[in-house]
Backbone as numpy.savetxt, mean C-alpha at the origin, in Angstrom:
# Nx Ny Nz CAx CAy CAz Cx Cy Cz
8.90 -9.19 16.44 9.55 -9.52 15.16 10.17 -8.24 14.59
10.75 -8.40 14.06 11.96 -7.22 13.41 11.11 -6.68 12.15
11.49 -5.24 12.35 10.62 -4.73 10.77 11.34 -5.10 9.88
10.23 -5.40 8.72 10.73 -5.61 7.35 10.45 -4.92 5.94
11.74 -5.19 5.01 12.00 -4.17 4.07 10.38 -4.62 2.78
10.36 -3.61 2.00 9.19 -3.97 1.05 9.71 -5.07 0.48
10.89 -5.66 -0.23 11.80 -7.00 -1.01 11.67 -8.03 -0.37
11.53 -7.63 1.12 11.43 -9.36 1.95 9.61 -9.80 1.97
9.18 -8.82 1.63 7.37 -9.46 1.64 7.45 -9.74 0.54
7.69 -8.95 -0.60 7.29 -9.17 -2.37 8.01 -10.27 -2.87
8.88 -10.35 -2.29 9.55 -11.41 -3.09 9.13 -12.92 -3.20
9.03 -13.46 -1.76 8.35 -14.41 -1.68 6.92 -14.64 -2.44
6.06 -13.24 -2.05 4.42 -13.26 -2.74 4.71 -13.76 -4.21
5.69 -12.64 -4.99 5.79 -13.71 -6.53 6.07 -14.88 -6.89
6.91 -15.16 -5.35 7.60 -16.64 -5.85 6.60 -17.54 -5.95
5.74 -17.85 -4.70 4.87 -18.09 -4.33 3.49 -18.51 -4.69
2.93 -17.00 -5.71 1.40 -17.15 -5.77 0.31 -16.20 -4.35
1.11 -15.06 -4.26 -0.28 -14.77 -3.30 0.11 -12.97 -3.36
-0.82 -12.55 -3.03 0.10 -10.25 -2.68 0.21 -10.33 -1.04
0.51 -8.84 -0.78 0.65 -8.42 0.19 -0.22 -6.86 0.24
-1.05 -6.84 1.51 -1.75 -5.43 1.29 -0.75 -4.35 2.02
-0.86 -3.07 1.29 -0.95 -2.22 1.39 -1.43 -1.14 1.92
-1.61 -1.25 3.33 -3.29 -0.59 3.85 -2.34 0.86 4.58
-3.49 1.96 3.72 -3.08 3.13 3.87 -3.48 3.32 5.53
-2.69 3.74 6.14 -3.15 4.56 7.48 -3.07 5.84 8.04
-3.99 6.44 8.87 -4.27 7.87 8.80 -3.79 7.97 10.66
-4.05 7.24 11.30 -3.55 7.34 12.63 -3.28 6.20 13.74
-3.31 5.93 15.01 -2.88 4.87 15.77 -4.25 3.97 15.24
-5.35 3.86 15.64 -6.54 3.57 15.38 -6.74 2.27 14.67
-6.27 2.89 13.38 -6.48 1.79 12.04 -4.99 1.33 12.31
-3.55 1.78 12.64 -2.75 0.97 12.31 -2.26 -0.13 13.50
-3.31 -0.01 14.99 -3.35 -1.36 15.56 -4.04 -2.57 15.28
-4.92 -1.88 14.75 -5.99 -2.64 13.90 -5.66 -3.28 13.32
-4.69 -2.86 11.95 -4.55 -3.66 10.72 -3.15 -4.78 11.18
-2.42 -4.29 12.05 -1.67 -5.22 12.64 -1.69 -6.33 13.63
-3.17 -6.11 13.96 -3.70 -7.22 14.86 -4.64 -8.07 13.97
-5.14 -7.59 12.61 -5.64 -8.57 11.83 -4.25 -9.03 10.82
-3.53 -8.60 10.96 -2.53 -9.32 10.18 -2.25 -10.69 10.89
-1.96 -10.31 12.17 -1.26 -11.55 13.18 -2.63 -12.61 13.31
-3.75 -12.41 13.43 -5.01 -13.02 13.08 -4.72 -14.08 11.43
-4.63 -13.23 10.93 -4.49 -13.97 9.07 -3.37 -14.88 8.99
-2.31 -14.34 10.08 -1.23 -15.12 9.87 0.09 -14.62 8.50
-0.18 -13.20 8.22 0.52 -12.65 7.02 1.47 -11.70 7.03
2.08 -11.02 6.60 2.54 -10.08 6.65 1.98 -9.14 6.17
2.09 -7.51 6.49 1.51 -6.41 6.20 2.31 -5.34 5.89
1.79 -4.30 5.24 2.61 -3.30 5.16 1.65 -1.99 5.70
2.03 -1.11 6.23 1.84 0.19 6.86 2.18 0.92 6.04
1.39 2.31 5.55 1.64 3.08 4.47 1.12 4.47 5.20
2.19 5.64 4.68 1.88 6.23 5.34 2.09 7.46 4.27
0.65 7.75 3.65 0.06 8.72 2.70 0.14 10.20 3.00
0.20 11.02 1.56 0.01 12.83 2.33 -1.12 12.79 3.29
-2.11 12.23 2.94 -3.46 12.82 4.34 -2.54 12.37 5.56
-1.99 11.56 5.71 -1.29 11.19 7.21 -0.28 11.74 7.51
0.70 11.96 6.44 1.79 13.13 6.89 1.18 14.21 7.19
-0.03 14.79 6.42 -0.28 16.06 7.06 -0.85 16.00 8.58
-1.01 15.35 8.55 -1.75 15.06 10.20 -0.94 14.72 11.72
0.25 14.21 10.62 1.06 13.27 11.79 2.34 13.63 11.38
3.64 13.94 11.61 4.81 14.47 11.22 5.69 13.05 11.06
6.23 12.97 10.02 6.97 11.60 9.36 8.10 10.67 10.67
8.34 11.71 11.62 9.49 11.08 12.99 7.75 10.50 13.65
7.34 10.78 13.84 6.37 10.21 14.77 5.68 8.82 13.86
5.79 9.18 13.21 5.04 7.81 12.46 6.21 6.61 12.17
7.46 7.31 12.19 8.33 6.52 11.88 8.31 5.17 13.12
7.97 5.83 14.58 8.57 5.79 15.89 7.05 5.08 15.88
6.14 5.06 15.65 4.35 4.39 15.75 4.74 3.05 14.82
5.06 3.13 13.97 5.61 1.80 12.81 6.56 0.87 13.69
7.58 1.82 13.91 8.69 0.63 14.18 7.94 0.09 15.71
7.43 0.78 16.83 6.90 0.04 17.42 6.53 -1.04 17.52
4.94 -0.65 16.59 3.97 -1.53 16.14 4.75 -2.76 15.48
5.75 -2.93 14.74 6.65 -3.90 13.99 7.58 -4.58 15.26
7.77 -4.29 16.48 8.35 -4.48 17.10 7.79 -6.11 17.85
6.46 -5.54 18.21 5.87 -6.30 19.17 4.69 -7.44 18.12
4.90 -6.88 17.40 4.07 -7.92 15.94 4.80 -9.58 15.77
3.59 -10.13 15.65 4.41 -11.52 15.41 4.85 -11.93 14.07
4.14 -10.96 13.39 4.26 -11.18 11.72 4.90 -9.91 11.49
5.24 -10.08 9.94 6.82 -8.88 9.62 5.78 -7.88 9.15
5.88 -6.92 9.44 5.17 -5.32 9.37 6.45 -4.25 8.01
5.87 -3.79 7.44 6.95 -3.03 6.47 6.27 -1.56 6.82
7.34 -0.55 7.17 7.03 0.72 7.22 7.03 1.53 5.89
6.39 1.49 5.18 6.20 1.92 3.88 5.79 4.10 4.00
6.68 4.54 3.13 6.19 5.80 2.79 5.49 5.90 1.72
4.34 6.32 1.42 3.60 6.25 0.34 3.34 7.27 -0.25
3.75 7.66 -1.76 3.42 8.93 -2.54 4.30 9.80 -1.44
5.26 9.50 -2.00 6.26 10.76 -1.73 6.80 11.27 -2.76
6.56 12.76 -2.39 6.93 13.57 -4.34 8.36 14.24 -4.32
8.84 14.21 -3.33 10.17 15.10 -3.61 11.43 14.15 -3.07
12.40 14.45 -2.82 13.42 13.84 -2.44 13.75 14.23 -0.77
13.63 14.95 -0.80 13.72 15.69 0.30 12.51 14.75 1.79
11.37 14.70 0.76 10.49 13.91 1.82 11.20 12.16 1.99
11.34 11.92 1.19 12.02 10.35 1.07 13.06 10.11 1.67
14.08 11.38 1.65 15.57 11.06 2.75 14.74 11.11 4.07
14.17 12.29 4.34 13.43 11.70 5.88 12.62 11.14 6.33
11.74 10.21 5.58 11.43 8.84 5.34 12.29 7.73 6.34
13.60 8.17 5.04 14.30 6.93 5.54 15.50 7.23 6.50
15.76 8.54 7.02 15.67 8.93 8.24 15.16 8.76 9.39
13.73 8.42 9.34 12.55 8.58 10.27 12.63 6.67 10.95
13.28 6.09 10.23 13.36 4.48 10.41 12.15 3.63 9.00
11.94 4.45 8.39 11.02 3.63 7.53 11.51 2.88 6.27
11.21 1.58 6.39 12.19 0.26 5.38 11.81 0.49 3.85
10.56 1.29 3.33 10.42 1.10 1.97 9.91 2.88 1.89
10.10 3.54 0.35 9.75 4.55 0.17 9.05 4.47 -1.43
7.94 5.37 -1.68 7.48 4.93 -2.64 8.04 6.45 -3.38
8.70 7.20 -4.39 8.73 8.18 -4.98 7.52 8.14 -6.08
6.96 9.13 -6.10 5.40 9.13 -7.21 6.25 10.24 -8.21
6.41 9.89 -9.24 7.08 11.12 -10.04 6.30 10.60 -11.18
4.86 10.06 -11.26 3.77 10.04 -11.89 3.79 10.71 -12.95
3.36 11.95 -12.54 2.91 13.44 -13.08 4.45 13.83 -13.88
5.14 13.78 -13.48 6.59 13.92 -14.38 6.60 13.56 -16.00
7.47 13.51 -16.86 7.94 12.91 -18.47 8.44 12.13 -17.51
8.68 10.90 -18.83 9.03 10.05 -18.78 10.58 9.94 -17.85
10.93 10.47 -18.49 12.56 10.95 -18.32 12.82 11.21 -17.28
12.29 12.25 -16.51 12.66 12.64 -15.31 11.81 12.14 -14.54
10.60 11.41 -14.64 10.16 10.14 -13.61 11.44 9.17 -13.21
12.41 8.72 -14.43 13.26 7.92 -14.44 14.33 8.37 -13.62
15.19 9.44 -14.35 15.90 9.77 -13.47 15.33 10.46 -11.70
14.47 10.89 -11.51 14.08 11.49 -10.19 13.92 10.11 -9.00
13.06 9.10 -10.00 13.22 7.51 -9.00 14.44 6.89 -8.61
15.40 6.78 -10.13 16.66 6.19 -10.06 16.99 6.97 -8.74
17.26 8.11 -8.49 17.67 8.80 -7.07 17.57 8.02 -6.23
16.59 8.31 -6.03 15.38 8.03 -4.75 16.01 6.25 -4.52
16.18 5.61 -5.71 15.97 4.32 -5.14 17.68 4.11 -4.90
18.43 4.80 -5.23 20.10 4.53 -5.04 20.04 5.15 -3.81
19.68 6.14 -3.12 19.42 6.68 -1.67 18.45 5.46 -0.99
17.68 4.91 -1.14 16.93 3.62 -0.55 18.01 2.64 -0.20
18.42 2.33 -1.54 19.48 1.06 -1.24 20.75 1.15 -0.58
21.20 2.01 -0.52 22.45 2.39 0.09 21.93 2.51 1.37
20.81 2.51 2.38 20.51 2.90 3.60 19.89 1.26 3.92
19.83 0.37 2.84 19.29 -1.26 3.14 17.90 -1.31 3.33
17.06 -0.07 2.19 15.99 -0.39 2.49 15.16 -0.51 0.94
13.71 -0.48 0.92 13.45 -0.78 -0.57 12.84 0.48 -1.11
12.45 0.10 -2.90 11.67 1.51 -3.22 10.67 1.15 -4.53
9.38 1.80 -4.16 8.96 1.87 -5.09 8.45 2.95 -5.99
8.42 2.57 -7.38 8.18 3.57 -8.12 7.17 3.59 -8.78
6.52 4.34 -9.92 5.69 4.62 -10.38 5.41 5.03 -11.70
4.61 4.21 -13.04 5.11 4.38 -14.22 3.20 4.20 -14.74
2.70 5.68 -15.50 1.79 5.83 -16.09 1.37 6.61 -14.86
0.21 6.95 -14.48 -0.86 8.14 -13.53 -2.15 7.24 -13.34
-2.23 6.84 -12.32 -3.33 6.34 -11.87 -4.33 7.60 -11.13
-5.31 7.77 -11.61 -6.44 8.69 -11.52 -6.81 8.65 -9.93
-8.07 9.63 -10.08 -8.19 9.82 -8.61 -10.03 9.69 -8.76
-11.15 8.94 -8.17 -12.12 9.15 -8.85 -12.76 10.47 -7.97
-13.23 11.37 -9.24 -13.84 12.41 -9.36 -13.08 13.24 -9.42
-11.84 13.01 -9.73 -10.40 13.99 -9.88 -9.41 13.93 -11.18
-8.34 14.14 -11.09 -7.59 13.63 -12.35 -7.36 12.25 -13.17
-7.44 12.27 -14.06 -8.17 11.22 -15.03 -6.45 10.23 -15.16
-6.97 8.73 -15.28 -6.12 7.80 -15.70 -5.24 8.55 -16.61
-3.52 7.82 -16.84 -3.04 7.84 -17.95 -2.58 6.91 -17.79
-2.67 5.50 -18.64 -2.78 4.27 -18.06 -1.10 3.77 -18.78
-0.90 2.68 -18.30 0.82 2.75 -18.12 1.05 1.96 -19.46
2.10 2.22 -20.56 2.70 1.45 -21.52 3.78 0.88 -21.45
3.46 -0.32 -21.93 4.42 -1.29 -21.71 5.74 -1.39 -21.91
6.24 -0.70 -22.90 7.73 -0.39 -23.29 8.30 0.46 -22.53
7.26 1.75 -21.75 7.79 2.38 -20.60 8.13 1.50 -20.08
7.38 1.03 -19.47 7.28 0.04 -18.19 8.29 -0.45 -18.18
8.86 -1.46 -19.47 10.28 -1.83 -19.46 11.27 -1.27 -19.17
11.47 0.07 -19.94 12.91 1.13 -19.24 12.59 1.28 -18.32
11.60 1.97 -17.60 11.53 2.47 -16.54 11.83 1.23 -14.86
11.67 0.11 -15.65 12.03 -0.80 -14.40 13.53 -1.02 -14.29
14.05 -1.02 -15.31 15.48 -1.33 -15.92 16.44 -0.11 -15.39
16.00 1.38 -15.53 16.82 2.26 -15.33 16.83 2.94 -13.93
15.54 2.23 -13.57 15.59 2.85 -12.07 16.11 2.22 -11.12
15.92 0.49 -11.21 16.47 -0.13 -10.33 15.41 -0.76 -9.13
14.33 -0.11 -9.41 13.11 0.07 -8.21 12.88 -1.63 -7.96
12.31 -1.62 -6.36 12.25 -2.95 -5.94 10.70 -3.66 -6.46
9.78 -2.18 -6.76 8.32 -2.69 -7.13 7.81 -1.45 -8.02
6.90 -1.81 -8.10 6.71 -1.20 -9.95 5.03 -0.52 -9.61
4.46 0.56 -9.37 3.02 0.59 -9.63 2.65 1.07 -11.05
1.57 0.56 -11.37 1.30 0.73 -12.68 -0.46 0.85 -12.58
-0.71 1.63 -13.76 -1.98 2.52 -13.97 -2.95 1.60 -15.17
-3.45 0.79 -14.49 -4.13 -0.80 -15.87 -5.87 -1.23 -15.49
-6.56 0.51 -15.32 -7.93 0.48 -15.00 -8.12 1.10 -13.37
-7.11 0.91 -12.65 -7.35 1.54 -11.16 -7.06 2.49 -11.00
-8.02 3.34 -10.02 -8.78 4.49 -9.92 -8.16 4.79 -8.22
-8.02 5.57 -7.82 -7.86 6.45 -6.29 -8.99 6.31 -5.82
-9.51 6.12 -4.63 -10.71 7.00 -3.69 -11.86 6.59 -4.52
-11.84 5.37 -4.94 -13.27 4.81 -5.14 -13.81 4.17 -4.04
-15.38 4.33 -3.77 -15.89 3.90 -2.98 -16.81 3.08 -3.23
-16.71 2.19 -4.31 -17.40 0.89 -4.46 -16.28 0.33 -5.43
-16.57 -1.29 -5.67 -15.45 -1.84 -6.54 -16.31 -2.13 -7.83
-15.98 -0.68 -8.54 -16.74 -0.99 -9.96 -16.09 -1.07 -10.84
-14.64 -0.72 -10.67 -13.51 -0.82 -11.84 -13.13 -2.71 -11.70
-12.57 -2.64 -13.23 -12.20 -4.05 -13.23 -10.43 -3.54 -14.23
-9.89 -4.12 -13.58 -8.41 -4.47 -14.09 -7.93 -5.21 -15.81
-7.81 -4.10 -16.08 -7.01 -5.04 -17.39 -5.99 -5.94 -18.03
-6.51 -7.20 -17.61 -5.97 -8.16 -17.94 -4.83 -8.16 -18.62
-5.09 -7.78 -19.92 -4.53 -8.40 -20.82 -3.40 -6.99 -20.73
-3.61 -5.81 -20.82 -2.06 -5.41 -20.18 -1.40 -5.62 -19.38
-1.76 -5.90 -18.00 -1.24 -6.49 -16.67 0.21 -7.84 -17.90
-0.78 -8.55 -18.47 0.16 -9.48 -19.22 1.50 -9.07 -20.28
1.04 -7.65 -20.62 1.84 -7.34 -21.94 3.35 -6.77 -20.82
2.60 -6.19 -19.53 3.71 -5.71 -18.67 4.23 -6.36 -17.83
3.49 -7.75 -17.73 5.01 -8.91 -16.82 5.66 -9.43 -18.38
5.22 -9.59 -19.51 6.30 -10.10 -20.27 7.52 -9.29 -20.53
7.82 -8.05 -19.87 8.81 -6.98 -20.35 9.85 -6.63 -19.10
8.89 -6.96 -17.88 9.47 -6.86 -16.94 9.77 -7.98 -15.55
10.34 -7.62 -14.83 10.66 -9.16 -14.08 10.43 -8.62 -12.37
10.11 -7.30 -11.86 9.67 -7.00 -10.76 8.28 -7.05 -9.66
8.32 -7.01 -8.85 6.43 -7.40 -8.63 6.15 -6.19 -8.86
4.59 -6.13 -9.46 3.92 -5.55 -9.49 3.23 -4.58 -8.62
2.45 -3.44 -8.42 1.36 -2.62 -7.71 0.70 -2.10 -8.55
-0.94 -2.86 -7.50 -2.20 -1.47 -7.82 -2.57 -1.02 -6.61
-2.58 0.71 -7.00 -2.95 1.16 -6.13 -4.38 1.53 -6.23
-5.38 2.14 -5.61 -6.86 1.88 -5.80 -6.99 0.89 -5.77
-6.64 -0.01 -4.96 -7.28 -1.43 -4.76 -8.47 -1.70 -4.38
-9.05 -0.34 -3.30 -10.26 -0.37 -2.75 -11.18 -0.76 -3.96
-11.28 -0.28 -5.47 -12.23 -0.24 -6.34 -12.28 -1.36 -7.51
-11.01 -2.40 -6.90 -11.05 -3.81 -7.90 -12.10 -4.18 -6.96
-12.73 -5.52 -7.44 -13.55 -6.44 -7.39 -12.70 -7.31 -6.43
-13.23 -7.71 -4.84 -12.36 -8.60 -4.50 -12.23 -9.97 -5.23
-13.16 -10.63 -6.15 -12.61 -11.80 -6.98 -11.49 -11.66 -7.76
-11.25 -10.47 -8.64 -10.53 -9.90 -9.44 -8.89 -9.62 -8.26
-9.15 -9.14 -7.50 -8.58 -9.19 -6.30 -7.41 -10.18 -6.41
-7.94 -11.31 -5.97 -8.14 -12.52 -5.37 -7.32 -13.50 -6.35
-7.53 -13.52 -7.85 -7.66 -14.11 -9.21 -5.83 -13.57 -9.38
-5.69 -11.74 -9.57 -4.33 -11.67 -9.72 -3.66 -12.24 -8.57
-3.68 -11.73 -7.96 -2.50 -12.29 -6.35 -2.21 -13.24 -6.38
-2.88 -14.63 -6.78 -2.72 -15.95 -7.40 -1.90 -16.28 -8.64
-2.14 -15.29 -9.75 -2.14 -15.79 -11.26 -1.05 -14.23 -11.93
-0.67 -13.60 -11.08 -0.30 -12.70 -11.70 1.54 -12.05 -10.79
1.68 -11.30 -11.64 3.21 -10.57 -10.42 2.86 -9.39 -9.68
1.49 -9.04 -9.57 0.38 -8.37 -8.87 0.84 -8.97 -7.11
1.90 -8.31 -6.63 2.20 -8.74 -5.14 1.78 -7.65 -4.18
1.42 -6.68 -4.59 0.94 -5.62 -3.40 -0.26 -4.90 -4.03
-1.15 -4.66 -3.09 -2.38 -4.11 -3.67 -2.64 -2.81 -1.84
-2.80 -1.84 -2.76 -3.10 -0.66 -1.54 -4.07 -0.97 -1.40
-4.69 -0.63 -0.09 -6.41 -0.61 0.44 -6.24 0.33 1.34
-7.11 1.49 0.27 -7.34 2.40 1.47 -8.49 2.58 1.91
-9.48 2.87 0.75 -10.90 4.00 1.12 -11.82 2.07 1.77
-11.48 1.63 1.49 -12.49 0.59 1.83 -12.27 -0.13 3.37
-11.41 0.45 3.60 -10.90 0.33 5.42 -11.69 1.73 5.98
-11.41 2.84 5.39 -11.55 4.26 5.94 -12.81 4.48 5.97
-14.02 3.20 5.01 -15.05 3.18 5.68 -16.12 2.28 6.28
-14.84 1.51 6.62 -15.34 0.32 7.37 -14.56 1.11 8.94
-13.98 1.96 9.58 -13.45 2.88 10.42 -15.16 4.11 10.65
-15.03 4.36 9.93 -15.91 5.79 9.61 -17.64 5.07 10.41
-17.72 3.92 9.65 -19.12 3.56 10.12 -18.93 2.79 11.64
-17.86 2.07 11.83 -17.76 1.74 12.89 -17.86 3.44 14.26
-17.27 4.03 13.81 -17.11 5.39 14.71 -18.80 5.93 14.78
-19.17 6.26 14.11 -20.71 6.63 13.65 -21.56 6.04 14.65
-21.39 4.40 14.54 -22.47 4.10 15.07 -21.98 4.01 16.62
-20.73 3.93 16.96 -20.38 4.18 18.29 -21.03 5.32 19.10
-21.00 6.50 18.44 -21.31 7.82 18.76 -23.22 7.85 18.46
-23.46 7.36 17.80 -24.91 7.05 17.85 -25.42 6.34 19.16
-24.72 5.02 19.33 -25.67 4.03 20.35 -25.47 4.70 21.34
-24.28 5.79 22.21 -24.18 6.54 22.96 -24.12 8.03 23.39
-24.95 8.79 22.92 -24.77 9.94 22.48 -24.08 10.93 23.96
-23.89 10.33 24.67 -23.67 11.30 25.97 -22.47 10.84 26.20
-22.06 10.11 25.43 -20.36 9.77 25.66 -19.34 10.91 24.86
-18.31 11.45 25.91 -17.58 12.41 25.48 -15.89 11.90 25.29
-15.96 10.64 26.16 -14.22 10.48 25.96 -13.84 10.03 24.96
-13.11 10.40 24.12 -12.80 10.14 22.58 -12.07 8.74 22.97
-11.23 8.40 23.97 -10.50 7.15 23.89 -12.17 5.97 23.89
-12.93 6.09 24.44 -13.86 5.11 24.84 -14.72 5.39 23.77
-14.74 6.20 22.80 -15.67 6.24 21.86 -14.63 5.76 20.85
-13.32 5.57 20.72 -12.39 4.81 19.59 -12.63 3.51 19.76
-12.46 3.17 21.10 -12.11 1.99 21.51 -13.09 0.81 20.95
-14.56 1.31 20.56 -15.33 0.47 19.92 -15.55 0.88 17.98
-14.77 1.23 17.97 -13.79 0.88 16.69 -12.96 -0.14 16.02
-12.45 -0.40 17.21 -11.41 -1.73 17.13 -11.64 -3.01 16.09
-12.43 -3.60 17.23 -12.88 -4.74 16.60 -13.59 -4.70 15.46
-14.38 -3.99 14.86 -14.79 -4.19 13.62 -14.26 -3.75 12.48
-12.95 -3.06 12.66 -11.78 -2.64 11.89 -11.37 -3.85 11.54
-10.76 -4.56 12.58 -10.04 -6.02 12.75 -10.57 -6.83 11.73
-12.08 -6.98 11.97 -12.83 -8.20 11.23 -12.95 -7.42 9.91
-13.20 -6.25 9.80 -13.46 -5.87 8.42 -11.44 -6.05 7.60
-10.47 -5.77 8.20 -9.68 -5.68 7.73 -9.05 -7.26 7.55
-9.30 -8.59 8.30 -9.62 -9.57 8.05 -9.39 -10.05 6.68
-10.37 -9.39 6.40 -11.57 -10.14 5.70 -10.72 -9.61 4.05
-10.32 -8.79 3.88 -9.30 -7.86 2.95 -7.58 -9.09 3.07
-7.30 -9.39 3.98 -6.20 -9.66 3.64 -6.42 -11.22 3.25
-7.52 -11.98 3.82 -7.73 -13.15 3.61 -7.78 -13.68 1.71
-8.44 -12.30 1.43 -8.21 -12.20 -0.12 -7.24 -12.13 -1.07
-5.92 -11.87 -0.29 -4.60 -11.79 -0.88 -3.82 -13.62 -0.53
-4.48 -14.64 -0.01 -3.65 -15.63 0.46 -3.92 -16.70 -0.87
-2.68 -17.82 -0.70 -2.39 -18.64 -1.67 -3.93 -19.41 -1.61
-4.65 -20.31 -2.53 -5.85 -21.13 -2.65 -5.56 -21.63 -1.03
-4.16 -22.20 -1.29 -4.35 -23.13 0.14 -4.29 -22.54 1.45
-4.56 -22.00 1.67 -4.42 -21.13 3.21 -5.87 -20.34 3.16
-6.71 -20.52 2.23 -8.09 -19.57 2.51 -8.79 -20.78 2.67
């Protein structure tokens, strides 16, 4: 199946009633994985490809691992760049073959979040691919603290940038490793009445999968990142591989029983994003 842009998954999810995940990936490992539980679920997915993975993996190679993987997929795969801070990383992004770019100009004023995205997303569209942006600072847990997103931003900032999807900062946290945060409702509401784009949370790992489950249904909540809650459903799968065999040295045969419980654990995550009727 042909890769696809971030606009051809989101769009439908709002029309619809259901999200699309977001699942951060760090190497081949997790991103056969998450594409063989996609084609399992029957959904589409997106591939995200975060600073821990650029630093690890150089943006042409991941470009060339994506479009692959999207190649031979039966379901539409989106090569997503995720938290990209400069411009410079985003043209070779979308250089590299990758269909969506996320610019984080978070940490920025208002102003030049606006104008620095507007860029970013007129360089997206002119190359036929999508972009998302980013309005308020979603925290990191045990790191820099929420600045949670206002709604009248929210309005210009969707309006002047042009962006195909919107993340916004409404209780979710980075690099939580349990789901103890809960999502605020009732802004989530004050910011679809202002704006007309789908939605993102990122820290998805630390919603509640009911809460989960509840927006993707009821809300313009169409993409939800999952990272840390794959990375340690990966982590323990590896662990105990290297435990039940301790005299095993080949790293391919000590990955390889990784796989499958990636699959089922990652499953089990996207099954939570589908319309009532398909779960």
């Amino acid at each position: 199946m042909t890769i696809a842009r971030l606009t051809d998954v989101l769009q439908p999810a709002m029309e619809q009633g259901y999200a699309v995940a977001g699942l951060v990936t760090l190497g081949w490992e997790d991103m056969r994985a998450y594409v063989r539980a996609a084609e399992e679920e029957n959904v589409a997915i997106i591939l995200q490809a975060g600073p821990s993975c650029r630093s690890h993996t150089p943006l042409p190679i991941l470009g060339k691992m994506f479009n692959y993987l999207a190649s031979e997929a039966s379901v539409p795969v989106v090569a997503h760049l995720d938290h990209g801070y400069t411009e410079e990383e985003c043209k070779e992004a979308i250089e590299c073959g990758f269909t969506s770019v996320m610019f984080d100009g978070s940490r920025l004023s208002l102003q030049e979040n606006i104008d620095r995205t507007a860029r970013i997303a007129e360089l997206a569209h002119e190359a036929d691919i999508s972009c998302e942006g980013e309005i308020g600072f979603v925290g990191y847990s045990d790191g820099e603290k929420s600045n949670g997103t206002n709604p009248s931003e929210a309005k210009i900032f969707a309006k002047d940038t042009k962006v195909d999807a919107m993340a916004i900062s409404v209780g979710n946290v980075h690099l939580q490793r349990h789901k103890e945060g809960n999502l605020d409702v009732e802004k989530i509401r004050q910011i679809e009445q202002v704006t007309s784009i789908p939605l993102v949370i990122h820290g998805g790992s630390g919603v509640p999968a009911k809460q989960r489950s509840f927006l993707s249904i009821n809300s313009k909540i169409c993409k939800f990142n999952i990272g840390t809650e794959l990375r340690m459903a990966f982590g323990h799968a590896l662990r105990k591989a290297i435990i039940s065999d301790p005299d095993q040295f080949d790293r391919v045969e000590i990955l390889k029983k990784t796989h499958e419980p990636l699959v089922q654990a990652t499953r089990k995550v996207l099954n939570g994003f589908k319309p009532k009727s398909e779960k």
